[in-house]
PAKOLSE-564745 format. One line per 2 residues: their letters; for each residue x, y, z of C-alpha. Coordinates in Angstrom, 3 decimals. Layout:
% residues N
A) X/Y/Z  ...
***
This chain:
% residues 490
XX) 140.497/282.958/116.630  138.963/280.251/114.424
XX) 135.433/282.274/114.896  136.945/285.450/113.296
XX) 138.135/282.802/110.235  136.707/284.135/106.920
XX) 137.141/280.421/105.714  138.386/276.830/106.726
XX) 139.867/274.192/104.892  140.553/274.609/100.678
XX) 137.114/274.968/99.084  136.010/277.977/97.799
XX) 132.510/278.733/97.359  130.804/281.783/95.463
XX) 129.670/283.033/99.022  133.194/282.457/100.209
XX) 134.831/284.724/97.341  132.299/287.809/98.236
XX) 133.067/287.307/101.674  136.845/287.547/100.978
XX) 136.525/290.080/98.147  134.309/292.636/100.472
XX) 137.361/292.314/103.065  140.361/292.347/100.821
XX) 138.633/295.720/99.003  137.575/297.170/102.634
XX) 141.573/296.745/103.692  142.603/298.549/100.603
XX) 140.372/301.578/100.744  140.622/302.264/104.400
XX) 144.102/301.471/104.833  145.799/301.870/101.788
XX) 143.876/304.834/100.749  143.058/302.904/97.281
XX) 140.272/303.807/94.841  138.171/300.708/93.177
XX) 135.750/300.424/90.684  133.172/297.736/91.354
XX) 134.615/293.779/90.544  133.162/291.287/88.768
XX) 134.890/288.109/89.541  134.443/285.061/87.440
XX) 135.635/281.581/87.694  136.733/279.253/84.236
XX) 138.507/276.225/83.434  141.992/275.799/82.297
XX) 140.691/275.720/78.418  138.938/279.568/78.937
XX) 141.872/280.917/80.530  143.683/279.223/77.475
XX) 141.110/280.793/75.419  141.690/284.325/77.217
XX) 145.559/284.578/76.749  144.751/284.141/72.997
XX) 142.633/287.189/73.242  144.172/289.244/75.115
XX) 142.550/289.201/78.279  139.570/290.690/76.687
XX) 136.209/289.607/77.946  134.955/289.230/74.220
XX) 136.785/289.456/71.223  136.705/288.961/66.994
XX) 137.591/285.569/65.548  140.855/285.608/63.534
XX) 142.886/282.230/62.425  145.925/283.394/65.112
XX) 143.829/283.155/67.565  143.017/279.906/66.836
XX) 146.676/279.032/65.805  147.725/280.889/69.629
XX) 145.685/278.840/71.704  146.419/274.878/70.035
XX) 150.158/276.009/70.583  149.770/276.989/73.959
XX) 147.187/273.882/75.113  149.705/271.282/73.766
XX) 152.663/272.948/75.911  150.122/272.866/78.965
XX) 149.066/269.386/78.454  152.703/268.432/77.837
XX) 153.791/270.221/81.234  156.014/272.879/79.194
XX) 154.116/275.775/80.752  151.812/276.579/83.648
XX) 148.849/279.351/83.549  147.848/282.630/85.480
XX) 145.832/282.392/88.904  143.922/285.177/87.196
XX) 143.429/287.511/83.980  142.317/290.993/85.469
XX) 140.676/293.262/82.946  140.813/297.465/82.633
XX) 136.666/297.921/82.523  134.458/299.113/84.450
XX) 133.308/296.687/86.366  137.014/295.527/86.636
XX) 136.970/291.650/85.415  138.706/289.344/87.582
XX) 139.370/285.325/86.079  140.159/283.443/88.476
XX) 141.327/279.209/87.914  138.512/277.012/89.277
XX) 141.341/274.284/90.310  143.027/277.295/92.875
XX) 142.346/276.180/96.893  140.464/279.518/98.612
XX) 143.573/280.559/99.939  145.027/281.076/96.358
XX) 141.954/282.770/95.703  142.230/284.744/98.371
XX) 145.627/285.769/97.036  144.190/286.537/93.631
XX) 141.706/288.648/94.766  143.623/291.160/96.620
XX) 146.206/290.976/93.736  144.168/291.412/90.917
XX) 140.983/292.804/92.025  142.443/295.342/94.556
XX) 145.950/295.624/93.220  145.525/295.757/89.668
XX) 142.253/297.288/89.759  143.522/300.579/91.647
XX) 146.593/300.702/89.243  143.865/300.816/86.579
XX) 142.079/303.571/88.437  144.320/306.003/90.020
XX) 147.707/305.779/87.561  147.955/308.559/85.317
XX) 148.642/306.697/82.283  145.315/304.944/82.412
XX) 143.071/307.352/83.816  144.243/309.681/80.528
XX) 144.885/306.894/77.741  142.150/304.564/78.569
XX) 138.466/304.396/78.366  137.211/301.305/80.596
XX) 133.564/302.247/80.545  133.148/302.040/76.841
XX) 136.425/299.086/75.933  133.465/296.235/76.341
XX) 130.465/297.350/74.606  133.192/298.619/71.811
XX) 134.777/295.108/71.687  131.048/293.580/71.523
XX) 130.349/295.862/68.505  134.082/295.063/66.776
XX) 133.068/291.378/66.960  129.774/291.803/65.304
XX) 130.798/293.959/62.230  133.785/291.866/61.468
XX) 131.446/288.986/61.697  128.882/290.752/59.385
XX) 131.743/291.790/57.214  133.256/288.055/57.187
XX) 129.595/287.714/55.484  129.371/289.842/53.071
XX) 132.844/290.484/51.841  133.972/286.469/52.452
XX) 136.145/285.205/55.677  139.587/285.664/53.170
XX) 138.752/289.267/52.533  138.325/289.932/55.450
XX) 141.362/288.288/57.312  143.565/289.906/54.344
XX) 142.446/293.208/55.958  143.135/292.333/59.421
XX) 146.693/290.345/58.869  147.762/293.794/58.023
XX) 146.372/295.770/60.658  147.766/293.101/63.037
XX) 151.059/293.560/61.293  151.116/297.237/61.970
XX) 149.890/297.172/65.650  152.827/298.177/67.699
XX) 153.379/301.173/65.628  149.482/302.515/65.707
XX) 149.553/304.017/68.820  148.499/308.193/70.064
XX) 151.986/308.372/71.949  151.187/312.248/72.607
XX) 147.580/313.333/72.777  144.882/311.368/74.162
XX) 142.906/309.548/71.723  138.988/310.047/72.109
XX) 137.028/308.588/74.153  135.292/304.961/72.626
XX) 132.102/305.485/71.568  129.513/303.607/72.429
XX) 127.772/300.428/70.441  124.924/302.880/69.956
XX) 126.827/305.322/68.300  128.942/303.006/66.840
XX) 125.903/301.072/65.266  124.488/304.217/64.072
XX) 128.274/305.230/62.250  127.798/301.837/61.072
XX) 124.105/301.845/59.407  124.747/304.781/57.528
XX) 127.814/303.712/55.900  126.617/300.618/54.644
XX) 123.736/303.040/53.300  126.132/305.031/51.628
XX) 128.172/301.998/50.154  124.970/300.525/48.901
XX) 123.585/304.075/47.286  127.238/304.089/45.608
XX) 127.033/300.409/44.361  123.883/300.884/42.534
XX) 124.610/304.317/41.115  128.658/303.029/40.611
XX) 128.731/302.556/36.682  126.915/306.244/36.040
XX) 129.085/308.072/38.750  132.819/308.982/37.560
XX) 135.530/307.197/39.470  137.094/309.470/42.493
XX) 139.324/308.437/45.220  137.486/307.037/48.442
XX) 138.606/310.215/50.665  139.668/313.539/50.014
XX) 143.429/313.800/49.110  145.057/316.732/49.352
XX) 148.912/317.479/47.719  152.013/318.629/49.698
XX) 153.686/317.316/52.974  151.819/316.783/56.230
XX) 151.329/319.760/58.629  153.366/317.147/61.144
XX) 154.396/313.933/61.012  151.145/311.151/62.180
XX) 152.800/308.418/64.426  149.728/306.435/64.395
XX) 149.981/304.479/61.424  146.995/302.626/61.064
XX) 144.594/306.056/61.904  146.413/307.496/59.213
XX) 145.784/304.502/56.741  142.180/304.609/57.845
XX) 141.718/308.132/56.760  143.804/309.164/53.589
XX) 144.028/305.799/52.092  143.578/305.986/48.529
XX) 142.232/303.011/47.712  140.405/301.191/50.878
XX) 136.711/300.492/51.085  134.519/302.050/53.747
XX) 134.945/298.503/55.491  138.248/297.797/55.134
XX) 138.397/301.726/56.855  136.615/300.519/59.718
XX) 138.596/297.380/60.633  141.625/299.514/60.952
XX) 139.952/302.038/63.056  139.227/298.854/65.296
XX) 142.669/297.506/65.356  144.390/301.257/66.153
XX) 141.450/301.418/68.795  142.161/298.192/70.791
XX) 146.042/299.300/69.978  145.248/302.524/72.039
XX) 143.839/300.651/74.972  146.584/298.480/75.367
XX) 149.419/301.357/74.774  149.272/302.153/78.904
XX) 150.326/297.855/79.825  152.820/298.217/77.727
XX) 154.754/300.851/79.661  153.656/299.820/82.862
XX) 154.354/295.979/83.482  156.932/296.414/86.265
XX) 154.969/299.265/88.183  151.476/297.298/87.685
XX) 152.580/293.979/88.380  154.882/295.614/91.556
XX) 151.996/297.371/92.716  149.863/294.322/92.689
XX) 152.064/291.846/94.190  153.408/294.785/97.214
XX) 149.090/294.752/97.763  148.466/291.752/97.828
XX) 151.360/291.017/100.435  150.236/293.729/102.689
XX) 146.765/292.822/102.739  147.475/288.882/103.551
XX) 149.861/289.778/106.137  146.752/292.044/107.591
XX) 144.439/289.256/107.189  146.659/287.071/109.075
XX) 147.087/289.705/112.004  143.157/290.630/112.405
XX) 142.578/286.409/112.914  140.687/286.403/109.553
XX) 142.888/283.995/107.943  145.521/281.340/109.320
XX) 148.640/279.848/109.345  148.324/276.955/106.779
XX) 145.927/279.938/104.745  148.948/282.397/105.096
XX) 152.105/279.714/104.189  150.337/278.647/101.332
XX) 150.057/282.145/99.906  153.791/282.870/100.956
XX) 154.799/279.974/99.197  153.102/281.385/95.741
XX) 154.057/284.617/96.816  157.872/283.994/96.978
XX) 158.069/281.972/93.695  156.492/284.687/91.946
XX) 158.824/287.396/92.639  161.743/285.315/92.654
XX) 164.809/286.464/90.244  166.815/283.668/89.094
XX) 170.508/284.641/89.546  172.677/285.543/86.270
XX) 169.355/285.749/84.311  169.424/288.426/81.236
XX) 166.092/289.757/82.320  164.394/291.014/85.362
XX) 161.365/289.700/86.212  158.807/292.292/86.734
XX) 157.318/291.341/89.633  160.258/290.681/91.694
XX) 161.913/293.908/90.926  158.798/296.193/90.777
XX) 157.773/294.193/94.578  161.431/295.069/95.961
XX) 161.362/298.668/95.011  158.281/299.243/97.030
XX) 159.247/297.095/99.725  162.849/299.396/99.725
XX) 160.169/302.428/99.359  158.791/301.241/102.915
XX) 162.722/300.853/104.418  163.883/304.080/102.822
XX) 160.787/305.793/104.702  161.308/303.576/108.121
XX) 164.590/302.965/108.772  166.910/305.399/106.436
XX) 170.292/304.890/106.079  172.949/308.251/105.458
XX) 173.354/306.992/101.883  169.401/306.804/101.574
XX) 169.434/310.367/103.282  171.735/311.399/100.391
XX) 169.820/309.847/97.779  166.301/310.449/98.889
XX) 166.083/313.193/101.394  162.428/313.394/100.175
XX) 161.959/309.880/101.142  163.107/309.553/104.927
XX) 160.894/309.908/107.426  157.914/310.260/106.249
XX) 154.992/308.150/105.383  155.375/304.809/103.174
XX) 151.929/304.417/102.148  151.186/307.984/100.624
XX) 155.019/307.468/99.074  153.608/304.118/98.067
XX) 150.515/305.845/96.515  152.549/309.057/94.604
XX) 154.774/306.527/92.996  152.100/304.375/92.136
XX) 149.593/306.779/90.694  152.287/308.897/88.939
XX) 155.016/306.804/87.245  155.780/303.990/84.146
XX) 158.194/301.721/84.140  161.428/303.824/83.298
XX) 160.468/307.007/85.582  160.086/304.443/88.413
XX) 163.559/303.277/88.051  164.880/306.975/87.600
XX) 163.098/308.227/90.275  163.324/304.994/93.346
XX) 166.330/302.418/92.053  168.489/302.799/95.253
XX) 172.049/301.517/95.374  171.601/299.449/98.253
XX) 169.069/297.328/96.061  171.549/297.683/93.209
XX) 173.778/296.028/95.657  171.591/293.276/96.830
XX) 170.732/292.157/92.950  174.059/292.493/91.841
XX) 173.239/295.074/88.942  176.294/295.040/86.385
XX) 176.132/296.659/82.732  177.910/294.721/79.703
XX) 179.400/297.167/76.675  177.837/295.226/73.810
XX) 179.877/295.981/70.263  178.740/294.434/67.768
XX) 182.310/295.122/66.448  184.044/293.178/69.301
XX) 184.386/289.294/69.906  184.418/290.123/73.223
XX) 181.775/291.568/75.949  182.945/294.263/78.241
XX) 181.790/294.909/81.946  180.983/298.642/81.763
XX) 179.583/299.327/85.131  179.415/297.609/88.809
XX) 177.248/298.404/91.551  179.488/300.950/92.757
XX) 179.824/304.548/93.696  180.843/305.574/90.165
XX) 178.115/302.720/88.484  175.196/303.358/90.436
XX) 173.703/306.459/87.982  174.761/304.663/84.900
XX) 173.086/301.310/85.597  170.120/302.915/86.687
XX) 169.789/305.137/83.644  170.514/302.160/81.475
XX) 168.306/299.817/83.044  165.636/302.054/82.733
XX) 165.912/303.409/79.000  165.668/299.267/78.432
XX) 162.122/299.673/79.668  161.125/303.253/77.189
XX) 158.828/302.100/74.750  160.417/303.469/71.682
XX) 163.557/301.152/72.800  161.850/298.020/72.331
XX) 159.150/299.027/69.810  160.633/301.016/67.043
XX) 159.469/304.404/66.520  157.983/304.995/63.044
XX) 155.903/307.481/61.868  154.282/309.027/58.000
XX) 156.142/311.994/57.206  154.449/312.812/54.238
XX) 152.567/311.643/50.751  153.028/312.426/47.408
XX) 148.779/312.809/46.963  148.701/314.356/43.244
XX) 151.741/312.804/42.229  153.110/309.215/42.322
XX) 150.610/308.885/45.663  154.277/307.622/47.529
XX) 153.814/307.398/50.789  157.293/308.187/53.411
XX) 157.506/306.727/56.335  160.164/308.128/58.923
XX) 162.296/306.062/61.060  164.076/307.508/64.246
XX) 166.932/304.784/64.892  168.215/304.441/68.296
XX) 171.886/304.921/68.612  172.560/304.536/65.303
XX) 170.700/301.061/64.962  169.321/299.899/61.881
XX) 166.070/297.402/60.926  166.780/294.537/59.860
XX) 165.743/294.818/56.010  164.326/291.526/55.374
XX) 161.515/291.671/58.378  160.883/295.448/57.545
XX) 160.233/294.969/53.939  157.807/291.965/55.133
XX) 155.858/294.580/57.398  156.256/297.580/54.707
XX) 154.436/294.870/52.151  151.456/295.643/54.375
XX) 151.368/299.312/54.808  151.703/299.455/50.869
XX) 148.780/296.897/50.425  146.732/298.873/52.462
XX) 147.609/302.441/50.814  147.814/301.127/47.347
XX) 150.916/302.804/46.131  154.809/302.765/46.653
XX) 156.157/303.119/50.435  159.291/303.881/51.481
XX) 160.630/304.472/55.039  163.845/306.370/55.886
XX) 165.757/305.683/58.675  167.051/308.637/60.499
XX) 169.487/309.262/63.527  169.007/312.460/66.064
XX) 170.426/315.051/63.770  168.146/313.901/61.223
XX) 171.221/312.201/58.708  169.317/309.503/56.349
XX) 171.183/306.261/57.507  168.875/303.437/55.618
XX) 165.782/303.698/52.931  164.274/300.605/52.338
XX) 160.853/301.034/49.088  158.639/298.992/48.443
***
């Protein structure tokens, strides 16, 4: 058996992570059925992976004082023991970009390669939300030209111009994305370059001809309501903005642009990181069954394995990996050994194959459609799933729902509108602009059950939308029947 050993002993070597990622991504083609793009895996310190949770996970990215702020917060709780780091950063491009911790032992980086560069990377490839929101062919030449015009801005304009511009796009991030048609595809640096070059052409022609021409708004405005309602906040800005430079335009077309790329993660953390985790625990355990890896090599792993998808009891929220790793693994019983009350619940489940049910669900779902679709009571059972009746108007909390016959729909459709983006990111939207008139800009606000913004922290954020449209804003909050239930102006 040691012969057939892809390694021995705890040091990796760059031969020795080929070796291991050529089998890992030959298990999960040929059994698995998975689709990869081709991995680049790279190996940093503590202080780069530091530096890459400040950015994002992105491979490159612009300067910007947060970032800076992010990463001096987050090395002192390291040093000081307060937190740990990721085994690995995987990144949605094509190549796929795997970090993985110099200090891991080749087991663990045996581990991270199956989860990140075989797991995550097929999530990135085959589900739906990806393959249509997504662009991971163009994401790093695009970030490599967003770095070098903000740079070349930072130079021109001055660093405080510059960062005035972005503090506000940052502000306005989570409510900048194309929720319902697909954004277009990122161009490439080439084209973007080119874009670029002939604007700063046109601002210079402007600048020296600026105190002959008359003074006229920096796009075309046009009077009257919008044809329909433009969720995406900062593409809007970027294009009917009264009062924004050609620029200032361009940063926010960068920030609603990385916004977009990131809008599939955020809807997909429990699927994605389930997915992974249910991968890389099949292909270990198939490792350890063809003699490729051992014992020590396989507790070691476990070990990991279990404290990552382990779900403290009587915590307020579910960790995504050990809920999203027990729904597939109950995906696999359902299909195996079925139980009447699985017959009842999933006659489309029983008896048939768990990997392609494995696949459908993992090409084809989010976060809350998983739920809907594969929650099973017996899992609701085994977790101890309860619902509280939160009133703001009682002293008391109220038990609402067991894990029962009469609970088990309820908790399930609770638990996953928790996960529906527009119940943790609040759903805003332009309505329409006064463009001949007082140029007031309204901003619609679609509260969920009834709920209002807090006032104080949405006048703070509405301070930005008006600094970058130049004119009064104000945002009405409306319920489902479209009653006007708050209007905050600034």
């Amino acid at each position: 058996m040691t012969d057939s050993l892809l390694f021995k002993g705890s040091e990796w070597t760059f031969p020795l992570i080929e070796k291991v990622l050529a089998e890992v991504e030959n298990i999960g083609r040929t059994e698995l059925g998975l689709k990869l793009r081709p991995n680049q895996v790279e190996v940093i310190t503590a202080d780069q992976m530091l530096s890459a949770y400040v950015s994002h996970g992105m491979p490159v990215h612009y300067s910007h004082w947060s970032n800076g702020k992010n990463f001096l917060r987050q090395k002192q709780a390291y040093d000081g023991g307060q937190m740990g780091l990721a085994y690995e950063i995987v990144i949605n491009s094509s190549p796929v970009i795997a970090y993985c911790m110099e200090g891991n032992s080749m087991a663990m980086q045996t581990l991270v390669l199956a989860h990140a560069s075989v797991g995550h990377a097929s999530f990135f490839e085959m589900n739906y939300l990806f393959k249509n929101w997504t662009d991971p062919e163009g994401i790093v030449d695009y970030l490599l030209f967003a770095k070098k015009y903000i740079r070349h801005c930072e130079e021109r304009y001055g660093i405080d111009a510059v960062e005035d511009i972005l503090d506000a796009a940052h502000a306005l991030r989570y409510v900048s994305f194309d929720r319902y048609k697909r954004a277009p595809k990122i161009n490439k640096e080439v084209q973007r370059q080119k874009e670029v070059h002939l604007s700063e052409l046109q601002e210079q022609e402007k600048n020296e001809f600026s105190e002959l021409l008359p003074k006229r708004p920096e796009v075309e405005l046009q009077a009257g309501e919008l044809e329909e309602p433009e969720e995406n906040i900062l593409y809007f800005l970027a294009k009917k903005s009264p009062v924004l430079e050609q620029w200032q335009r361009e940063l926010l077309r960068i920030n609603y642009k990385i916004s977009q790329y990131f809008y599939p993660q955020l809807q997909t953390q429990l699927l994605n990181e389930g997915w992974a985790s249910t991968t890389h625990y099949y292909i270990l355990n198939r490792l350890y069954e063809m003699g490729k890896i051992d014992e020590g090599t396989l507790l070691e792993c476990m070990h990991s394995h279990t404290q990552v998808v382990d779900q403290p009891q009587m915590s307020p929220n579910m960790n995504p990996y050990a809920l999203g790793f027990a729904m597939f693994k109950d995906i696999r019983r359902i299909c195996e050994n079925p139980t009447p009350e699985d017959r009842e619940w999933f006659p489309d489940l029983v008896d048939t194959d768990y990997k392609k049910q494995w696949l459908f669900a993992m090409q084809n779902f989010r976060d809350e459609s998983f739920i809907l679709q594969y929650l099973s009571p017996k899992l609701m059972r085994e977790w101890r799933m309860f619902q509280l009746y939160d009133n703001p108007a009682l002293k008391e909390l109220y038990v609402y729902d067991i894990h029962n016959e009469s609970g088990y729909n309820s908790i399930r459709q609770n638990l996953a509108d928790s996960y529906r983006l527009e119940n943790r990111i609040p759903n805003i939207m332009v309505l329409g602009a006064d463009l001949k008139g007082t140029r007031t800009l309204t901003l619609g606000h679609v509260a969920k059950n009834d709920i209002l913004l807090k006032e104080d922290s949405a006048k703070e954020t509405l301070k930005h939308i008006r600094k970058l449209w130049g004119y009064p804003v104000h945002m009405l909050t409306m319920n489902g029947s479209e009653d006007v239930l708050q209007n905050i102006v600034v």
